[in-house]
C-alpha positions as CSV (number, residue, x, y, z in Angstrom):
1,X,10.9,8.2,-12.2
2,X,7.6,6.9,-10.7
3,X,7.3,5.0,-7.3
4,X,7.2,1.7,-9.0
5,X,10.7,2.4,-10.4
6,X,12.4,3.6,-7.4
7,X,11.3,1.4,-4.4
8,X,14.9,-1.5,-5.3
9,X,17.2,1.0,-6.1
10,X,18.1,2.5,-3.2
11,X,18.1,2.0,0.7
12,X,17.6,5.4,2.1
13,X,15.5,8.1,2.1
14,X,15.0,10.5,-0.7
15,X,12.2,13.1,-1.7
16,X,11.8,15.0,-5.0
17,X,12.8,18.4,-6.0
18,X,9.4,19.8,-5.7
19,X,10.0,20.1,-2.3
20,X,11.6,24.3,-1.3
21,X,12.0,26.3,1.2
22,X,11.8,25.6,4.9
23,X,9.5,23.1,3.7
24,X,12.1,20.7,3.1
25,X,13.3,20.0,6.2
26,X,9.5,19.1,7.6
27,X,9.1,16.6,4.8
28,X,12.6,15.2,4.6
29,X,11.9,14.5,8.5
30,X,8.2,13.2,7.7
31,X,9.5,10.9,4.1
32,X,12.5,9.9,7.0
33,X,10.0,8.4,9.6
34,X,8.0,6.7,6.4
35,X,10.9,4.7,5.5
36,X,11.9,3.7,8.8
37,X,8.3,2.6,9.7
38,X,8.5,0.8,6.7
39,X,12.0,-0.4,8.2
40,X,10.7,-1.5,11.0
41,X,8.0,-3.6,10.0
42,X,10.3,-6.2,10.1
43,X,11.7,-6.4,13.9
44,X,8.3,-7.6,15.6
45,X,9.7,-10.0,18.3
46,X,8.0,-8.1,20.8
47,X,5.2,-6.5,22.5
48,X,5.0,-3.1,21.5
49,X,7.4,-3.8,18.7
50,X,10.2,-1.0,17.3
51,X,7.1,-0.9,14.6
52,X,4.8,0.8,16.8
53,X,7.1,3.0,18.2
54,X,8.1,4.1,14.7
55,X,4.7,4.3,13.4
56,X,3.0,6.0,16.3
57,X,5.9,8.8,15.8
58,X,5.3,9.3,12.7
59,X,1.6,9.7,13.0
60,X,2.0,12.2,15.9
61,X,4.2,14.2,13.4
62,X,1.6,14.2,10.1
63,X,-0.9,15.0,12.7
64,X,1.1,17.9,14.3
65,X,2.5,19.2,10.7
66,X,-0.7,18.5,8.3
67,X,-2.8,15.6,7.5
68,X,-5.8,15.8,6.1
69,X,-8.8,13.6,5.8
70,X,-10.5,13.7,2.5
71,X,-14.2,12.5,2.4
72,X,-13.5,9.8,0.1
73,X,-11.9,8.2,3.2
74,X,-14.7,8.1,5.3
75,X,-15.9,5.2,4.3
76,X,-12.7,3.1,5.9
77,X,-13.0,5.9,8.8
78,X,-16.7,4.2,9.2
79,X,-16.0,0.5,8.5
80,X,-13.2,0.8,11.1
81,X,-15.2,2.7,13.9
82,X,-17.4,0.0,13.5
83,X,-15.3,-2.4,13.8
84,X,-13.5,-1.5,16.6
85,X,-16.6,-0.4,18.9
86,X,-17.9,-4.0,18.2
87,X,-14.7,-4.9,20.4
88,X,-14.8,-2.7,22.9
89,X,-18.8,-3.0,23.8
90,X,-17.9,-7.0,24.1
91,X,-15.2,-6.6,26.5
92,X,-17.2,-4.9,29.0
93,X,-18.0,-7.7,30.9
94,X,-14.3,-9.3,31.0
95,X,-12.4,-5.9,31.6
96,X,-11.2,-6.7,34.2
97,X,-8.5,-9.1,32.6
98,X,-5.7,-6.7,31.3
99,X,-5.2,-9.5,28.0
100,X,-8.4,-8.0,26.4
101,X,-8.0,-4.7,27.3
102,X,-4.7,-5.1,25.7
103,X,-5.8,-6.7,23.0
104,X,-8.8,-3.9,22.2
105,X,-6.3,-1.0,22.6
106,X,-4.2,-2.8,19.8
107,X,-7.3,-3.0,17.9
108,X,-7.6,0.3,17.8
109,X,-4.3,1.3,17.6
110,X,-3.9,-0.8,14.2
111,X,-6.7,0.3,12.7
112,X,-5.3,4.2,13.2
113,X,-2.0,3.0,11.3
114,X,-4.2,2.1,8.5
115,X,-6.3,5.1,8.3
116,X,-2.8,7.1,8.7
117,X,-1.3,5.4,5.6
118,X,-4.6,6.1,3.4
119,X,-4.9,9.8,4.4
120,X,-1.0,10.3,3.6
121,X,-0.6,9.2,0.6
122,X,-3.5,11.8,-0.5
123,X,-0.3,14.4,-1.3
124,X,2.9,13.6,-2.9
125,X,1.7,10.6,-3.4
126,X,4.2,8.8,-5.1
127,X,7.4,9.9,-3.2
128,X,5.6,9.0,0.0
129,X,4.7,5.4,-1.7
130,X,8.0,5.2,-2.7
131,X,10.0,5.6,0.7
132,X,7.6,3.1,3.0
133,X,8.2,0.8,0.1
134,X,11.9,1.1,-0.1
135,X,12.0,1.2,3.9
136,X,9.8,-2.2,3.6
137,X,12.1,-3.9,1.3
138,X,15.0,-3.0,3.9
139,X,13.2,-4.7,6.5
140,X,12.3,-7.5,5.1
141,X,16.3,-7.9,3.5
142,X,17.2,-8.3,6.9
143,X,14.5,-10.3,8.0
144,X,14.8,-13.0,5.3
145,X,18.4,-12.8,6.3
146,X,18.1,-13.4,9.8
147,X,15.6,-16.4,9.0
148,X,18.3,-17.9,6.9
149,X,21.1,-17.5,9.0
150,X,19.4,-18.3,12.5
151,X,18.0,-21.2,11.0
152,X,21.7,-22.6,9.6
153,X,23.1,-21.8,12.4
154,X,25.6,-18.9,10.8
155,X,24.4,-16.2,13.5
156,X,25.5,-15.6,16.8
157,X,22.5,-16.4,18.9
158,X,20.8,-18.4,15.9
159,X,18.3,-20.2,18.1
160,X,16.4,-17.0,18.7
161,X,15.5,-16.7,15.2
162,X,14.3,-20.5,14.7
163,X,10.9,-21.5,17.2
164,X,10.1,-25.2,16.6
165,X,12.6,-25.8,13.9
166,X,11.0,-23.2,11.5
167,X,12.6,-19.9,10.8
168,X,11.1,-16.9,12.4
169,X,13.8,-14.2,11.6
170,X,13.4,-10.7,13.7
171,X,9.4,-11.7,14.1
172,X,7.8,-13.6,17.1
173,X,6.2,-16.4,14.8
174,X,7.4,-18.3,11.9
175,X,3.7,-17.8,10.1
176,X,3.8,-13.9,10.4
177,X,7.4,-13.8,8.8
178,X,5.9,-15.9,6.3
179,X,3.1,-13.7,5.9
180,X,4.9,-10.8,5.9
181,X,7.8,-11.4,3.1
182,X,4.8,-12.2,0.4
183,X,4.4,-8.6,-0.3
184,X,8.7,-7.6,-1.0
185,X,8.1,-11.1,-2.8
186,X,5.9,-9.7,-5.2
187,X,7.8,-6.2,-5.3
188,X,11.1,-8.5,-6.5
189,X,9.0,-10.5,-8.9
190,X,7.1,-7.6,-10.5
191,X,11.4,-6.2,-11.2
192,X,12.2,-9.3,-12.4
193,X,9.1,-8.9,-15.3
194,X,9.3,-5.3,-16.3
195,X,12.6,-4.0,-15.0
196,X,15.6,-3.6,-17.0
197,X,18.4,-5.8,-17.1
198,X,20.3,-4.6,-14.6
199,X,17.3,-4.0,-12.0
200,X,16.4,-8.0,-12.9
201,X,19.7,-9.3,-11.6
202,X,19.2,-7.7,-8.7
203,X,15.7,-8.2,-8.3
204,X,16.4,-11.8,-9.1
205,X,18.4,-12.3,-5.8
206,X,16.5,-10.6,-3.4
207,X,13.6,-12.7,-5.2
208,X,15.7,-15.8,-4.5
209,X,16.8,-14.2,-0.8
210,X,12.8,-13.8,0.3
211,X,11.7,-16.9,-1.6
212,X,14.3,-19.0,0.6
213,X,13.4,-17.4,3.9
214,X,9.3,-18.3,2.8
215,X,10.3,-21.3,2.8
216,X,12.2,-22.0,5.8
217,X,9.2,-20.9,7.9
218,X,7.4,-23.7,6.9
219,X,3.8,-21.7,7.0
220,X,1.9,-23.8,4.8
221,X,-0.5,-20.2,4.4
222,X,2.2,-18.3,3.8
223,X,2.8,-20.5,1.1
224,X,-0.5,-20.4,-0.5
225,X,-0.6,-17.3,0.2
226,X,2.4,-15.9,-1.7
227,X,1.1,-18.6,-5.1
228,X,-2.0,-17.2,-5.1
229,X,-0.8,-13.4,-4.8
230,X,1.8,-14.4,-7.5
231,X,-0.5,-15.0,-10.0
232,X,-3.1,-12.4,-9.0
233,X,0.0,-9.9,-9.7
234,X,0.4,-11.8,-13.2
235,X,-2.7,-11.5,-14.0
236,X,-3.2,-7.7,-13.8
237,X,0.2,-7.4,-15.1
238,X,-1.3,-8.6,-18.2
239,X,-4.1,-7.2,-18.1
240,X,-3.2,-3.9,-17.5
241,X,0.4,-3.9,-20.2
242,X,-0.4,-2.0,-23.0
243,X,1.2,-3.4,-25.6
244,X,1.5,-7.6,-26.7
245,X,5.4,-7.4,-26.3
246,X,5.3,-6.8,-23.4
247,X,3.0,-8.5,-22.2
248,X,5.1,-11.5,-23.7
249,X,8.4,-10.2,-21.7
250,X,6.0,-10.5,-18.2
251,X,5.1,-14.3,-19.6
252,X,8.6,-15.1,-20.5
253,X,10.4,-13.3,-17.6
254,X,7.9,-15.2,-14.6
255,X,8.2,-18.1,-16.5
256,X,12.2,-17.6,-16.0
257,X,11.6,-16.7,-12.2
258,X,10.0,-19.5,-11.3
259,X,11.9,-21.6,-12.7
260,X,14.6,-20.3,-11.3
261,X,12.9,-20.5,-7.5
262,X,12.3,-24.2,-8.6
263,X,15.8,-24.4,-8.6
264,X,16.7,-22.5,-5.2
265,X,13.7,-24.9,-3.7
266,X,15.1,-27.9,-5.0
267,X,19.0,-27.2,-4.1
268,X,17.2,-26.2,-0.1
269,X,15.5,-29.9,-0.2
270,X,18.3,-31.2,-0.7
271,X,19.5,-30.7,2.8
272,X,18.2,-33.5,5.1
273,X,16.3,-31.6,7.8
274,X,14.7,-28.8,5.4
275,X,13.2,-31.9,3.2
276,X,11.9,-33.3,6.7
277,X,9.9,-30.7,7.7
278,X,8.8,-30.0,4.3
279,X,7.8,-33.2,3.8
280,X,5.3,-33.0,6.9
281,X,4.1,-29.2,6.6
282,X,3.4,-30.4,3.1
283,X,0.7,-32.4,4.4
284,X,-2.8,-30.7,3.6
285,X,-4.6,-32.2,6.9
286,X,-2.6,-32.0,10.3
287,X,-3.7,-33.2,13.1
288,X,-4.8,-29.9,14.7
289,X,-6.7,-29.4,11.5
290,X,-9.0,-32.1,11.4
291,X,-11.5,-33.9,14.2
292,X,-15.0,-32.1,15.8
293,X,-12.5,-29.5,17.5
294,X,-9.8,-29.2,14.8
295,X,-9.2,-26.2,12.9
296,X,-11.8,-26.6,10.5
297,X,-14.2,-27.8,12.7
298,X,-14.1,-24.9,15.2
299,X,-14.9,-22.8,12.1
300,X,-18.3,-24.1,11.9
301,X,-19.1,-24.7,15.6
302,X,-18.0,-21.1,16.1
303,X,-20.3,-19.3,13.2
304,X,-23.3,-21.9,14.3
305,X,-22.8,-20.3,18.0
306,X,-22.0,-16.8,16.2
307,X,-25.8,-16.8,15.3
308,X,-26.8,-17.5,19.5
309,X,-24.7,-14.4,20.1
310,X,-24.8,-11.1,18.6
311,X,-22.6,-9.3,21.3
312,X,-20.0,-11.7,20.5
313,X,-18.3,-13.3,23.3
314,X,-15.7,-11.0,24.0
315,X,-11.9,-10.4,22.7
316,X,-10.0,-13.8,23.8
317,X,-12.7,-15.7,25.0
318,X,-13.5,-18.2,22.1
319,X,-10.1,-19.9,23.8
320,X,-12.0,-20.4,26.8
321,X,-14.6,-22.7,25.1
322,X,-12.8,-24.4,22.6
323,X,-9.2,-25.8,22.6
324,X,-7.3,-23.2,20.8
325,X,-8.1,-19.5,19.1
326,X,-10.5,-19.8,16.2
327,X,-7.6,-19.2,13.5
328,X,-10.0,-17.3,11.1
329,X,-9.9,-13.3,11.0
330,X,-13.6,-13.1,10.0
331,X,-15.1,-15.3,13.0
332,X,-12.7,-13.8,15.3
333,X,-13.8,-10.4,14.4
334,X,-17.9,-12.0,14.7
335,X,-16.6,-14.1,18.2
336,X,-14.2,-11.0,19.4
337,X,-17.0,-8.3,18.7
338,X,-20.2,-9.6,17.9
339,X,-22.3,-8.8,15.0
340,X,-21.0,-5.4,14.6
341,X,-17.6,-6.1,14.2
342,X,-18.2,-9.5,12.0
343,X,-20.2,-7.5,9.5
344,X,-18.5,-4.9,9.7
345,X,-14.4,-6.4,9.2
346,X,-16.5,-8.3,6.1
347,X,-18.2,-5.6,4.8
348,X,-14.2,-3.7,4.7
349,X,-12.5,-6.3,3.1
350,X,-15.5,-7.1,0.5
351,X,-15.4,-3.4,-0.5
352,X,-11.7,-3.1,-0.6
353,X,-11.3,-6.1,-2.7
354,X,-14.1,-4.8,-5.4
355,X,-13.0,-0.9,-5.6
356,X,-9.6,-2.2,-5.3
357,X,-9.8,-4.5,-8.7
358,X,-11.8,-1.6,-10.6
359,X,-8.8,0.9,-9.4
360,X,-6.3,-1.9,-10.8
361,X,-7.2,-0.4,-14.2
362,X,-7.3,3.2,-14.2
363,X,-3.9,4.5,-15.2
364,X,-1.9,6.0,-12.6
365,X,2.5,6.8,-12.2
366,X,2.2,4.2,-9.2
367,X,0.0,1.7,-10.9
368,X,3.0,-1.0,-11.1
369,X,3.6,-0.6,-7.1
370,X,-0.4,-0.6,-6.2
371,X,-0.6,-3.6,-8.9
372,X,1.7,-5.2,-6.2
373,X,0.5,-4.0,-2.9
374,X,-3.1,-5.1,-4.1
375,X,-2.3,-8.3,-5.3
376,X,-0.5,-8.7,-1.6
377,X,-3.8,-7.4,0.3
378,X,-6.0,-9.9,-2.1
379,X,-4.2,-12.8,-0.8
380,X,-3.9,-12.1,2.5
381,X,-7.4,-11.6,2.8
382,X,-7.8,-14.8,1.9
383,X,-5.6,-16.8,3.9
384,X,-7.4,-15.1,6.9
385,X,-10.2,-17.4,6.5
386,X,-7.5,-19.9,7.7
387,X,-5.2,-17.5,10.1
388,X,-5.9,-14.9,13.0
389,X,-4.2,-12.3,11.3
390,X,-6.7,-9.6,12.4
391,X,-3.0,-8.2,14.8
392,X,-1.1,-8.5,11.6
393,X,1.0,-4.7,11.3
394,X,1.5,-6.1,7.9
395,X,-1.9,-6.3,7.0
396,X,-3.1,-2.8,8.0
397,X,-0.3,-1.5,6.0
398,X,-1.4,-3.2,2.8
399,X,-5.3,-2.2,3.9
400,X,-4.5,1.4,4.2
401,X,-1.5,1.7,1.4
402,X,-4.7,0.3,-1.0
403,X,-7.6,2.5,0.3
404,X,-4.8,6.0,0.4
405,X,-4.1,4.4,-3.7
406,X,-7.1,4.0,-4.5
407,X,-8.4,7.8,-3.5
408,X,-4.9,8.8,-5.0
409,X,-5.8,7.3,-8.5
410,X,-9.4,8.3,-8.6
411,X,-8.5,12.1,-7.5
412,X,-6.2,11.9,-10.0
413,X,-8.4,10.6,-13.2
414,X,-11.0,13.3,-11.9
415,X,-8.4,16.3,-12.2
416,X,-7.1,14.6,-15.8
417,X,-10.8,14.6,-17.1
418,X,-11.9,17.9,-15.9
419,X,-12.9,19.9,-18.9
420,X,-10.4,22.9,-18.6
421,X,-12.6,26.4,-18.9
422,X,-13.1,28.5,-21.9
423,X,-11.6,31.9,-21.9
């Protein structure tokens, strides 16, 4: 059984036979600490999160018991030095303020996790895959169900998962729950088109569980965001299915999903105060997008003074000349860290997005699951161009889950296509 069919059958850890010898008990503790970081991607309500904790433990044990850095990776290894020092030559002349300081140590830190992830999945690829999957569909269960229940008031101490009458779960901000759910969104959704009966029933409620709790955070980008990486995922669905019935079952079976979410959407508007809000977040121009120093606007007046300023102005500092952050990853990174950073956090996500596509169609046991996570990275790069999301755990899982994929799927073509030696 291959990543893709493992990752919504069970909740706890598991490894493969391969595994013997004293062996075992080093990577049943390291596939342990995968699934909980996985786990514990979804309890980020504060600052450092149980998500840290996990992840930096984990790391330190790889790095203590074997982990290895194959060349093919030091291209992200670059991109993210880059990226990073960009940051930490701009906040020299404001280190004095512990917020950037902070915020540049995070940077850093972050970017680690998603080098981590890549290098990791170079061995046993797809049990690895497998448990930080499963471990981030347990997360976000009780995430989504936190959102739900805070926000109907059917938890003890519901208020602290609701922040302006939007439904924020175990995060610290209803648009990074949002966010987060789109990739176990997809996971359930890619079930509901391939699995087997049994695995779509389920499927189809935890579909309907993380659909709900989208929706209740009222993020109009997480919205878009979880459409567009929808139909990316279709897309290569059908494009990569080798054979026209079943490529019919993924066109029927969505076509029964989202109907079905229709339904679930419809019977949630129903209630008075859900179809309120919805009605206004609905709106494509709020007031904080639009005017000189609205969202949009701060997006051009920030790349025009981008050009006056190659060293950037410093992590945190756009704040201090316009009225709020500039809500777009890629000028924050240009704003945050100059030139260096810009080019390079642009330069990342244009290469990740091209080699990522081309991997989308080499064969591979864990295609169905990086089919998913790819589809997840493609549209959360671009709902950055409307979102800071550049402190998004989240996002450097999905970075360094596709780079470690990609270098797992390449590797493995090579090996399959070596001509084997005459005797």
């Amino acid at each position: 059984m291959t990543a893709a069919g493992l990752y919504l059958d069970s909740t706890g850890p598991r490894l493969g036979a391969r595994a013997a010898g004293p062996h075992v008990s080093i990577e049943r503790l390291r596939g342990g600490l995968l699934w909980l970081s996985g786990v514990s991607g979804g309890f980020v309500f504060v600052e450092p999160s149980p998500y840290e904790l996990t992840t930096l433990t984990t790391i330190i044990l790889f790095a203590v018991t074997g982990l290895t850095l194959r060349p093919a990776l030091m291209a992200l290894v670059l991109l993210l030095t880059l990226y990073d020092l960009g940051f930490s030559f701009a906040v020299i002349p404001v280190v004095g303020e512990a917020a950037p300081r902070t915020w540049v140590v995070v940077s850093w830190y972050l970017s680690a996790s998603a080098l981590f992830f890549a290098a990791m999945l170079g061995a046993r690829t797809a049990e690895r895959l497998d448990l930080l999957l499963r471990g981030t569909m347990i997360g976000a269960m009780v995430a989504a169900a936190a959102a739900i229940g805070g926000y109907f008031h059917l938890l003890p101490l519901s208020d602290l998962f609701v922040r302006y009458g939007r439904a924020q779960g175990t995060f610290n901000d209803p648009n990074v729950l949002g966010a987060f759910l789109v990739l176990p969104v997809l996971l359930a959704l890619q079930r509901v088109m391939t699995g087997r009966l049994r695995a779509v029933l389920g499927a189809g409620l935890l579909l309907a569980l993380f659909a709900g709790a989208l929706l209740l955070t009222f993020s109009r980008g997480a919205w878009g965001q979880c459409v567009f990486a929808a139909v990316v995922l279709m897309v290569l669905q059908l494009l990569t299915s080798p054979s026209p019935t079943e490529r019919a079952r993924i066109v029927l079976m969505a076509i029964l999903a989202l109907a079905a979410l229709a339904a679930v959407v419809a019977a949630l508007l129903t209630i008075e105060q859900v179809s309120e809000l919805f009605r206004e977040r609905a709106s494509l121009e709020q007031s904080y997008d639009v005017g000189r120093f609205g969202r949009f606007g701060r997006h051009v007046l920030g790349f025009l003074m981008a050009l006056d300023h190659p060293g950037g102005l410093g992590p945190l500092q756009f704040r201090s000349v316009f009225p709020e952050d500039p809500h777009n990853a890629y000028l924050n990174a240009f704003m945050s860290g100059g030139w260096l950073s810009g080019f390079s956090y642009l330069t990342l996500t244009l290469v990740t997005l091209v080699m990522g596509l081309r991997t989308a169609f080499i064969a591979a046991p864990w295609r169905p699951a990086y089919l998913a996570v790819y589809a997840a990275y493609v549209a959360a790069a671009a709902e950055s161009a409307i979102i800071d999301s550049d402190h998004w755990r989240h996002y450097f899982l999905l970075l360094g889950v596709v780079w470690g994929l990609m270098i797992a799927t390449r590797a493995r073509r090579t090996r399959h296509e070596r001509p084997v030696a005459r005797m």
